[in-house]
Every structure is written in C-alpha cells, then in structure tokens.
N, CA, C and O of each residue as an XYZ file, in Angstrom:
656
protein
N      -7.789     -1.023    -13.830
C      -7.548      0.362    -14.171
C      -6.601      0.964    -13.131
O      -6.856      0.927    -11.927
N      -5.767      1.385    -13.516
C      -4.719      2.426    -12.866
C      -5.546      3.424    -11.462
O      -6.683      3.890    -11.538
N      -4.702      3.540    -10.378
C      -5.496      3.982     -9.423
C      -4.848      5.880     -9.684
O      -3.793      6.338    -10.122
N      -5.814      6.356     -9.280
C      -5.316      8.279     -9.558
C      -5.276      8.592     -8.102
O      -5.356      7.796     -7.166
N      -5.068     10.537     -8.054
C      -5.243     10.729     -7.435
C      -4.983     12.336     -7.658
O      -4.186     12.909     -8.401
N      -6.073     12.903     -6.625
C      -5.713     14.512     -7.004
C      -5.622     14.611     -5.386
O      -5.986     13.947     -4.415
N      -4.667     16.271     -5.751
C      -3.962     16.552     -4.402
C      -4.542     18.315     -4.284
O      -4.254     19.037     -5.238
N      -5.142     18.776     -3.401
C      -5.816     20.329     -3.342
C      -3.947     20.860     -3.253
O      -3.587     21.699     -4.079
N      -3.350     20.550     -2.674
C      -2.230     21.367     -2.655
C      -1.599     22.199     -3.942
O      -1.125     23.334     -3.909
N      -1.732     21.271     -5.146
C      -1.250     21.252     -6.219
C      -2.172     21.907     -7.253
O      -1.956     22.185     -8.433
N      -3.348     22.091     -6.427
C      -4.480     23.058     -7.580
C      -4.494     24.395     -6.473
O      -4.807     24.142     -5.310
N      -4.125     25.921     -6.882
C      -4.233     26.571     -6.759
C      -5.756     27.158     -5.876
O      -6.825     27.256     -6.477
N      -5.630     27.447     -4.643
C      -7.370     27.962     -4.073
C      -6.579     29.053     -3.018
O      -5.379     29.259     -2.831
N      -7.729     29.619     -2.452
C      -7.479     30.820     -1.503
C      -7.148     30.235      0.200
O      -6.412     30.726      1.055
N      -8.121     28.866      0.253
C      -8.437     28.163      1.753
C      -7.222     27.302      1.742
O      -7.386     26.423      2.587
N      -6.021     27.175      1.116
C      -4.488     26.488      1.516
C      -5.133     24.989      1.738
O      -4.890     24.575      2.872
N      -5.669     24.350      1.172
C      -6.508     23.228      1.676
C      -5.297     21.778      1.516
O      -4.250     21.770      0.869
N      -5.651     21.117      2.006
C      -4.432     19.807      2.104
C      -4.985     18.646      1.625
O      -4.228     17.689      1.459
N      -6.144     18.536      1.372
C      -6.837     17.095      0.650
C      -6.444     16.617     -0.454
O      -6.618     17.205     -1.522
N      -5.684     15.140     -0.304
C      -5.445     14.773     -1.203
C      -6.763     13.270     -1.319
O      -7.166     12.578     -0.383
N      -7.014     13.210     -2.284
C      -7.906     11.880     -2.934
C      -7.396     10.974     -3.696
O      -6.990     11.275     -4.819
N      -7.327      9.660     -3.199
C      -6.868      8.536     -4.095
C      -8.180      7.693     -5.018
O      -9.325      8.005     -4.691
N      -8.043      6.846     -5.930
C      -9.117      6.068     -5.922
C      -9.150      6.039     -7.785
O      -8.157      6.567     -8.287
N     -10.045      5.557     -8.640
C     -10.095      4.982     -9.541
C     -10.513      6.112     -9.765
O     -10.683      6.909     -8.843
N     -10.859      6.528    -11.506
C     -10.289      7.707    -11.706
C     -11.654      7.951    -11.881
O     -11.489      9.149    -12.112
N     -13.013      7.796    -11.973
C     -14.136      8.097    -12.017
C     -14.620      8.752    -10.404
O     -15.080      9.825    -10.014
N     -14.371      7.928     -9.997
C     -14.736      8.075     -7.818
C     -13.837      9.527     -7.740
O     -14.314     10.487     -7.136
N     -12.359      9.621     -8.468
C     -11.697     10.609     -7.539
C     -12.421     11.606     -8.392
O     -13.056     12.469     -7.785
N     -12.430     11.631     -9.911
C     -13.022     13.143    -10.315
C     -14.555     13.395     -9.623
O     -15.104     14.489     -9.496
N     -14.925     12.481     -9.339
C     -16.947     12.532     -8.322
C     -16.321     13.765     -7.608
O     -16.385     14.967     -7.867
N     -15.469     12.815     -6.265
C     -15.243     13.243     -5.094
C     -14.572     14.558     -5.562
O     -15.491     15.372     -5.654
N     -13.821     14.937     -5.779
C     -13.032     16.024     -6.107
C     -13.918     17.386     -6.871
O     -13.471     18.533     -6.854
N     -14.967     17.082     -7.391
C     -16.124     18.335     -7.661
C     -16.822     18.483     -6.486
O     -17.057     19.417     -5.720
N     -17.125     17.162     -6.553
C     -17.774     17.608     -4.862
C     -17.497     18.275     -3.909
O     -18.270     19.016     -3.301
N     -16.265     18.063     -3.661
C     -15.464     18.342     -2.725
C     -14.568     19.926     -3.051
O     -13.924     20.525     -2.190
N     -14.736     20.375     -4.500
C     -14.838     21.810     -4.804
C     -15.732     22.846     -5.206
O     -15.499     23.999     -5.570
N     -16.967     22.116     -5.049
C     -18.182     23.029     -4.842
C     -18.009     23.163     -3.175
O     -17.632     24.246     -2.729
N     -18.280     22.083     -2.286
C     -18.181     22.392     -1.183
C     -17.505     22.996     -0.195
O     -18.051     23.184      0.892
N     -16.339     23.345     -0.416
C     -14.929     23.982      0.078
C     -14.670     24.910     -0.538
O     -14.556     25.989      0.043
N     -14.537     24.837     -1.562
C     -14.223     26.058     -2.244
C     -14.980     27.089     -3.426
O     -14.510     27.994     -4.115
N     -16.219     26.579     -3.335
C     -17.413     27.275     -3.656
C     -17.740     27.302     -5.274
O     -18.517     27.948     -5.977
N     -16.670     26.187     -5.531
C     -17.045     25.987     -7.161
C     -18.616     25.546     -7.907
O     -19.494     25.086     -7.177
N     -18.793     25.678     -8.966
C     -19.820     25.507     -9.609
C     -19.556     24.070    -10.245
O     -18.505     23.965    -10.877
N     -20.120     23.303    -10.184
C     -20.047     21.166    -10.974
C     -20.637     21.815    -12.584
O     -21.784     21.971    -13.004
N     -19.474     22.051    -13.127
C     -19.534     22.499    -14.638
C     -18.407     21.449    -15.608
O     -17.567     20.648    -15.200
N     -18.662     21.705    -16.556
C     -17.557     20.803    -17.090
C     -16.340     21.797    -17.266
O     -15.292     21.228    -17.569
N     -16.276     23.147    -17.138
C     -15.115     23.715    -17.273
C     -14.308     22.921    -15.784
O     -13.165     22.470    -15.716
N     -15.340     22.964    -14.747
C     -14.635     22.467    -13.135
C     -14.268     21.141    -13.662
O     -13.068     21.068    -13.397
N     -14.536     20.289    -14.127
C     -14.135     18.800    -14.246
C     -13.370     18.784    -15.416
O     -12.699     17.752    -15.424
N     -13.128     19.636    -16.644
C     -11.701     19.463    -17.091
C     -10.672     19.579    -16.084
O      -9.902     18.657    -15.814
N     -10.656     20.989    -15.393
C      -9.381     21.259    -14.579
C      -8.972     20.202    -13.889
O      -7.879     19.640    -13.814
N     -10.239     19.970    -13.285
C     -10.084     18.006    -11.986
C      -9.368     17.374    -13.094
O      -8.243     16.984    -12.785
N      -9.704     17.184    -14.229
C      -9.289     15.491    -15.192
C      -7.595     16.309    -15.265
O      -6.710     15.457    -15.187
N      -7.041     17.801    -15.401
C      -6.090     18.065    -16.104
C      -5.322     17.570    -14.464
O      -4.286     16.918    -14.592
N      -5.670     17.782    -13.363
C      -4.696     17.503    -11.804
C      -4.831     16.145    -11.352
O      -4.258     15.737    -10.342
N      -5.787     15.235    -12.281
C      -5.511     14.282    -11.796
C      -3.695     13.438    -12.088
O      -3.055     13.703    -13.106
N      -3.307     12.740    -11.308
C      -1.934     12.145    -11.395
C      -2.053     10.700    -11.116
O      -2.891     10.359    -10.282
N      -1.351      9.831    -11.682
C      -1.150      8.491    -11.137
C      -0.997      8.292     -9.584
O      -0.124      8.965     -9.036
N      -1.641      7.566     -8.933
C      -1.672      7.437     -7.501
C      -0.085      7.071     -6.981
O       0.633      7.147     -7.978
N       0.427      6.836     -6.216
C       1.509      6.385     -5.886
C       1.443      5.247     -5.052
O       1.322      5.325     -3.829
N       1.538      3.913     -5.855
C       1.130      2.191     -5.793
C       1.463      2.013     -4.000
O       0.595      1.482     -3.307
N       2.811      2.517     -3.345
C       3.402      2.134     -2.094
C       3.416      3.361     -1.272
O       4.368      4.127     -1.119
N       2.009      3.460     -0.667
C       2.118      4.232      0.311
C       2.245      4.595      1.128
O       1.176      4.503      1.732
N       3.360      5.299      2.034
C       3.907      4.838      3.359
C       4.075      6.442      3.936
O       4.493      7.458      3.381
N       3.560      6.188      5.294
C       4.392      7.639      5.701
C       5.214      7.633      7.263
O       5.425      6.666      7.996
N       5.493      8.743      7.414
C       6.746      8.883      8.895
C       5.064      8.006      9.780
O       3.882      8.282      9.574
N       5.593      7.081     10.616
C       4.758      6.411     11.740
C       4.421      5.089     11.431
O       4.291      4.214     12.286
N       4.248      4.891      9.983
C       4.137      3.601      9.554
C       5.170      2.280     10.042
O       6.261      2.583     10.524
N       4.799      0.814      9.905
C       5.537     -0.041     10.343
C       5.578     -0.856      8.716
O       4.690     -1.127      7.907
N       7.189     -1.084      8.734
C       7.585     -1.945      7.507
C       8.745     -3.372      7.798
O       9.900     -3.263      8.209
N       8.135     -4.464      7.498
C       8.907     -5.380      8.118
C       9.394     -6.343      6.323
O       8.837     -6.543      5.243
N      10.389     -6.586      6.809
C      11.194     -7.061      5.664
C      11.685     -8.501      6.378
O      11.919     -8.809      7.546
N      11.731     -9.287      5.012
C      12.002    -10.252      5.681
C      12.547    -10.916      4.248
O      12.177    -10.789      3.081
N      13.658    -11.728      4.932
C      14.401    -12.454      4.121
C      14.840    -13.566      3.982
O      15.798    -13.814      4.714
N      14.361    -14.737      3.001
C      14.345    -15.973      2.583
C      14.999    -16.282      1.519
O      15.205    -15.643      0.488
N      15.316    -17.335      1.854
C      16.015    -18.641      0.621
C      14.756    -19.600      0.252
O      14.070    -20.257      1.035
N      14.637    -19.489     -1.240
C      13.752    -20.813     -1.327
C      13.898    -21.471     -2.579
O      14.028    -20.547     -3.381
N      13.940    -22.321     -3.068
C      13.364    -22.646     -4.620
C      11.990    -22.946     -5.050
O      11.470    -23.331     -6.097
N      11.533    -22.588     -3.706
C       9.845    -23.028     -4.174
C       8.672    -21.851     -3.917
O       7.575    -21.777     -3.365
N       9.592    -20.973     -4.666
C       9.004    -19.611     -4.836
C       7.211    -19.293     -5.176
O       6.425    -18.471     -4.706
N       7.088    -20.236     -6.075
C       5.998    -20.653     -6.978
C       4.786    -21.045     -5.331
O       3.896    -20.219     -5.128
N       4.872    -21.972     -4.584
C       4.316    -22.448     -3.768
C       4.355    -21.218     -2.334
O       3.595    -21.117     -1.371
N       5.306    -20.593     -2.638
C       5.267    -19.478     -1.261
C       4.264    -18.523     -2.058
O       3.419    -17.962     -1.361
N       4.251    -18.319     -3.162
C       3.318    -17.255     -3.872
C       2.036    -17.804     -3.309
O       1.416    -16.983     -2.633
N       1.460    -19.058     -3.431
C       0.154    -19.806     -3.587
C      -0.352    -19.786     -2.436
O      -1.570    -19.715     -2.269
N       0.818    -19.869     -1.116
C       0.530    -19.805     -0.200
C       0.155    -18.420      0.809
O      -0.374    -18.462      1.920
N       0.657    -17.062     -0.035
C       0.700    -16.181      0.758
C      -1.075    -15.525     -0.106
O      -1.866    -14.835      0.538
N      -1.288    -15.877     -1.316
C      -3.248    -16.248     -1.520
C      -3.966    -16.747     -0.644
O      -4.988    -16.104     -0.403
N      -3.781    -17.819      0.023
C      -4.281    -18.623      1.128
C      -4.616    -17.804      2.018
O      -5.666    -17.759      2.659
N      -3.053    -16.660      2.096
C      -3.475    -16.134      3.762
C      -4.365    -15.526      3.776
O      -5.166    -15.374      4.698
N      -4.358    -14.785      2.055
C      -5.236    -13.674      1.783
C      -6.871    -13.853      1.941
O      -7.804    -13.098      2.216
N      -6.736    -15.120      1.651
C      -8.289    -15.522      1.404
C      -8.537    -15.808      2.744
O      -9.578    -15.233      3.064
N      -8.068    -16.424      3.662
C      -8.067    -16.851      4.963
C      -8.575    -15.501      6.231
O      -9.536    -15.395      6.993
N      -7.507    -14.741      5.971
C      -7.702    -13.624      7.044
C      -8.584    -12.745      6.625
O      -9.409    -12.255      7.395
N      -8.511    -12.425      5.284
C     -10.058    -11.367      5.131
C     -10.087    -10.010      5.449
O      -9.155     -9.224      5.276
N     -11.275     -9.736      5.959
C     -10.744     -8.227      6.084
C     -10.722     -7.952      7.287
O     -11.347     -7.047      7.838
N      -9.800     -8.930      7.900
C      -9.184     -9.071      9.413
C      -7.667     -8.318      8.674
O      -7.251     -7.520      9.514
N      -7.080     -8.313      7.883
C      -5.894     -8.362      7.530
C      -5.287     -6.440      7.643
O      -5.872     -5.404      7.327
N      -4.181     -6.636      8.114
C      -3.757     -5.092      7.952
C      -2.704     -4.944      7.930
O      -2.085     -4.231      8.719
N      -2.167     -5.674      6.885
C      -1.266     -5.394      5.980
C      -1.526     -4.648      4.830
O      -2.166     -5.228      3.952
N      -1.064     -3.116      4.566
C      -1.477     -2.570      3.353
C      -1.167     -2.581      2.213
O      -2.023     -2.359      1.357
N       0.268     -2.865      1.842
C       0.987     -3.500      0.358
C       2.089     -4.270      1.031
O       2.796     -4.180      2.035
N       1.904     -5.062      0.012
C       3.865     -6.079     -0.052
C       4.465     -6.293     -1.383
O       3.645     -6.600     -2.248
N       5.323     -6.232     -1.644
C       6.212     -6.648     -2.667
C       7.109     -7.648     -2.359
O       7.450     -7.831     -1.190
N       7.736     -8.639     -3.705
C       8.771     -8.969     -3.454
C       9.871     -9.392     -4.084
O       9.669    -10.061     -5.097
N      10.973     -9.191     -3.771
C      12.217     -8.795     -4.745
C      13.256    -10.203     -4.866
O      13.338    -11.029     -3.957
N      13.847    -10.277     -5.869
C      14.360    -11.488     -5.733
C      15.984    -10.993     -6.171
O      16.333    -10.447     -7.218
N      17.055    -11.495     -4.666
C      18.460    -11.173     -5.462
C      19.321    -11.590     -6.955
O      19.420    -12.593     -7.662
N      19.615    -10.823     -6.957
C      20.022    -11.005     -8.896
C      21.087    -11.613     -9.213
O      21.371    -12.253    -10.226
N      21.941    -11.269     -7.852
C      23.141    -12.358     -7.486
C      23.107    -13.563     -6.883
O      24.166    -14.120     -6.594
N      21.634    -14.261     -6.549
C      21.130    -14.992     -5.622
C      19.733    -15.563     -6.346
O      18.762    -15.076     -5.768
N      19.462    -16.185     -7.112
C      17.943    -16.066     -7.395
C      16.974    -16.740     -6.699
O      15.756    -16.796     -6.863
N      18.103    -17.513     -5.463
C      17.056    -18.548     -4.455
C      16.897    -17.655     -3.587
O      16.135    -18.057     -2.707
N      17.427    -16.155     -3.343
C      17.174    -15.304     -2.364
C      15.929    -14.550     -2.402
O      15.521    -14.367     -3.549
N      15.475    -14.242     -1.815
C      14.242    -13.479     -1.946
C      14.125    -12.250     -0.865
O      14.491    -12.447      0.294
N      13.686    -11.177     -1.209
C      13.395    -10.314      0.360
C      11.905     -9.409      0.010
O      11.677     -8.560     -0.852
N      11.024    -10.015      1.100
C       9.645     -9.485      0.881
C       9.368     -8.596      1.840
O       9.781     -8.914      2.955
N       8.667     -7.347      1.734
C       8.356     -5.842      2.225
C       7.145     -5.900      2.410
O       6.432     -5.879      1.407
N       6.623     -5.977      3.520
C       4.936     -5.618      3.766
C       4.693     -4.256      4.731
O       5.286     -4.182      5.808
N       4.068     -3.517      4.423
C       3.897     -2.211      4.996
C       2.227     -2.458      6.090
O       1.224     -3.091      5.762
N       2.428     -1.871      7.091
C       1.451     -1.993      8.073
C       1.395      0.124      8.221
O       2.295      0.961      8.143
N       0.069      0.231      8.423
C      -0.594      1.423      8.826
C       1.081      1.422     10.606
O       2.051      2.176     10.681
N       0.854      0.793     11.159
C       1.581      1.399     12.525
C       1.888     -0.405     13.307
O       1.233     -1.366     12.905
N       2.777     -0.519     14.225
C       3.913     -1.539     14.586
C       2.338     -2.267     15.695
O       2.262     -3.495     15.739
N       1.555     -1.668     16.254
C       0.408     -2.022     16.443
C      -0.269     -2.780     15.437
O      -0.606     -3.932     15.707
N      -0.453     -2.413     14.597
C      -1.752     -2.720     13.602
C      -0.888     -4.321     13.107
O      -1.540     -5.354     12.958
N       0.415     -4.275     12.935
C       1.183     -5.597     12.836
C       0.993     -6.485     13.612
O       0.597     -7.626     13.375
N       1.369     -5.832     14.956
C       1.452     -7.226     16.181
C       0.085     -7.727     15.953
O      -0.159     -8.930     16.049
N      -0.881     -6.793     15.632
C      -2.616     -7.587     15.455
C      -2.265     -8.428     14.346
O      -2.287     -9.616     14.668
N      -1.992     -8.247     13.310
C      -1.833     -8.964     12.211
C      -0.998    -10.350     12.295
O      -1.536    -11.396     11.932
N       0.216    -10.331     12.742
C       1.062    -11.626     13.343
C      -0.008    -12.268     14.401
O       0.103    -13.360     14.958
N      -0.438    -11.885     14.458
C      -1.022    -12.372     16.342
C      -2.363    -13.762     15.835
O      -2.716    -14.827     16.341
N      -2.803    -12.883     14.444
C      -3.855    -13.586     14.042
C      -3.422    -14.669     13.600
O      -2.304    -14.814     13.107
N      -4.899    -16.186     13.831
C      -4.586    -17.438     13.754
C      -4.203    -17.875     11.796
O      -3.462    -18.782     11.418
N      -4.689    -17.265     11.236
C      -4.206    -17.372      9.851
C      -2.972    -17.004      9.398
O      -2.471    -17.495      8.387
N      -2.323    -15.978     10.234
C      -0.983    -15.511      9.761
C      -0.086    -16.868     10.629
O       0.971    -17.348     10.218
N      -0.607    -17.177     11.530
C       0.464    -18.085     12.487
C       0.590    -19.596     11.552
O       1.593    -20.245     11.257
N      -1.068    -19.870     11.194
C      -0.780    -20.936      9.749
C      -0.191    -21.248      9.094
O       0.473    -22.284      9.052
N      -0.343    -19.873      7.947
C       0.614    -19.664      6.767
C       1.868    -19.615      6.888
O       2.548    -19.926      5.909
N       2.636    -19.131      8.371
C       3.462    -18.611      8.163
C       4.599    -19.937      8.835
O       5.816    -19.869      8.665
N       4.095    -20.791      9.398
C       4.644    -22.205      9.486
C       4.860    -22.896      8.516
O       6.029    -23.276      8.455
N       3.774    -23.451      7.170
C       3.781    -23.309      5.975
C       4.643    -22.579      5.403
O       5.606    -23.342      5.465
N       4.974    -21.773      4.950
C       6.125    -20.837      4.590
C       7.472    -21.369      4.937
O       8.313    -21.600      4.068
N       7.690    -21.575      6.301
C       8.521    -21.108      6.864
C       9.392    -22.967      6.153
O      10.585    -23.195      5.955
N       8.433    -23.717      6.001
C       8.768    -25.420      5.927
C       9.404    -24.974      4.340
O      10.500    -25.484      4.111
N       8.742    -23.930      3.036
C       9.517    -23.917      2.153
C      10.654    -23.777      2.154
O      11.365    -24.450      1.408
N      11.228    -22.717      3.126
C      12.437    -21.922      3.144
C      13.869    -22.568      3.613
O      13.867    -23.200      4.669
N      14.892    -22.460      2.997
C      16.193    -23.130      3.344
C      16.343    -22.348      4.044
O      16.399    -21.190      3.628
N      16.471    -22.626      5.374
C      17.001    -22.110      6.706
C      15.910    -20.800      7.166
O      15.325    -20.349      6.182
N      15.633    -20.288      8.163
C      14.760    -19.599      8.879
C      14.982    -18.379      8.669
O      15.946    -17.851      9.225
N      13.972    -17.493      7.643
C      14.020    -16.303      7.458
C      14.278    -15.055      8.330
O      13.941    -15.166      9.509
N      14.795    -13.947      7.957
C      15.250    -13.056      8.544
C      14.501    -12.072      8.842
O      14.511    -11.365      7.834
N      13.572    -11.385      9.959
C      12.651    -10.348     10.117
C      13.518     -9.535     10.620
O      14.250     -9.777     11.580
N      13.445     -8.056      9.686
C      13.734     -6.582     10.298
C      12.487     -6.184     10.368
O      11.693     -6.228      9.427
N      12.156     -5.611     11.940
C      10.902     -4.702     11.769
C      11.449     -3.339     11.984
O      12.391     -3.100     12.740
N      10.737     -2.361     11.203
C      11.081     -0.964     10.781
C      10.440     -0.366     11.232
O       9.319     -0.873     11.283
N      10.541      1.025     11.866
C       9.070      1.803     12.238
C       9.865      3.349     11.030
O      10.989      3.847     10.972
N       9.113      3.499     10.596
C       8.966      4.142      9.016
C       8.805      6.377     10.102
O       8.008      7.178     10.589
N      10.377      6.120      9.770
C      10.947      7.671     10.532
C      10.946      8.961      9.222
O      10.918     10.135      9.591
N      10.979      8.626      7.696
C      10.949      9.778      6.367
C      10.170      8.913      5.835
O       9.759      7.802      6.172
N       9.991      9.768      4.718
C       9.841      8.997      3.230
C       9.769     10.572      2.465
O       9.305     11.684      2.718
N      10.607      9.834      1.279
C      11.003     10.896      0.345
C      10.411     10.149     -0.973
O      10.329      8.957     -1.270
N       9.951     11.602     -1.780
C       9.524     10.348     -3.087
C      10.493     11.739     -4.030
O      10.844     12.904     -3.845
N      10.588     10.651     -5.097
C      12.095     11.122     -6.038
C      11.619     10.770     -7.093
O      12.272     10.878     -8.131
C-alpha cells in the first residue's frame, strides 16, 4: 500500500503547528486525530476524520533534507542482475544495523552497461558507520569483482532540496 502523509501546515489551526506524519494510511489518519484532539482540541468524530482522509497526500518516496549525506556512485557492469542479488544479501546481512535510508538506481540510456546508484544516509556520520560495517565491507568487494573497472564515489552532504 502506498505510504501517505498529512502535514499540520497545510490544514488550517490557530497554534501554526509544523507536524508533519508519514506512514500507511490507516496509522497516519490514527495518529493525526489523535494528534488533533490533543493539540488542537478537536473532538475524534467522523466529521474530524473526513477532513484528516480529505489532507491526507501521497508521502514523498525520497526523503532528503539540507544536512543529509547522499553518495552516488558509478559503475559499469553487465551483471546487473547479480549486483541486484547481491545488494539483498547486504540487506539481509546488516539488519537493522543498516542506515542507509533509500537508494535507487538509474541506468544510462546512452550506456546501458552504465549504471549510477544514489543511497541517501540521515547525515555523512551515520554513513561512515554504515561503510565501516563488516557486511558493507563484504558486499561491497563482491560488487566491486562485478564491475568493469572500479566504481566512482561522490559523497554529497545534501546543502537544498526543492520539490517541484
């Protein structure tokens, strides 16, 4: 199921409130009555939980803000299929040691052995923990044996973000 999310900014109140709630769309309308009886002195009616269902919005899948760390990295491979299988491994491996918060990855259109994959970290800290760990150092030797010639790391420390 599609992840939601309601934002207090965007629903009209007197207290200027800034809470925004992400989460599956049952949890955010919970939290979000809750959380307007308690703040803002609403009554848990169903007139209050239409308005919640009418502000709820699609969550926004890549969430990043000014402080965040984003490292990109760029490979040649034809064995795309096996870097996929392998970056499961890590997943299953590191657990909820892991703090990496999303990745994607894009494949050049002029290039289709090119690849460039985006993993977003909470902060350039929370990464070096993440590289540092013995499962990422694994996988990422593994990986590295698919790839024609030795991938390219930009690390980013995440200064805007604009959504359009």
């Amino acid at each position: 199921m599609a992840r939601v999310t309601i934002d207090c900014r965007s629903v009209p109140s007197e207290s200027n409130c800034s809470l925004t709630i992400s989460g599956e769309p049952d949890e955010v309308l919970r939290a979000a009555a809750a959380h307007a009886v308690d703040v803002h002195g609403h009554v848990d009616d169903d007139e209050l939980r239409d308005g919640l269902r009418t502000a709820l919005g699609r969550a926004a899948a890549l969430d990043v803000e000014p402080g965040a760390f984003v490292q990109l990295i760029e490979f040649s491979t034809d064995r795309m299929d096996e870097f996929s299988d392998l970056e499961q491994q890590w997943l299953d491996d590191i657990g909820s040691d892991r703090t990496a918060v999303w990745g994607i990855v894009g494949m050049d259109r002029s290039e289709p052995r090119r690849f460039v994959q985006v993993v977003a970290f909470p902060d350039a800290e929370t990464a070096a923990a993440n590289s540092k760990h013995p499962a990422t150092g694994r996988i990422a030797e593994q990986m590295r044996a698919l790839c024609d010639g030795d991938p390219v790391f930009r690390d980013l420390d995440i200064r805007e973000v604009r959504v359009f």
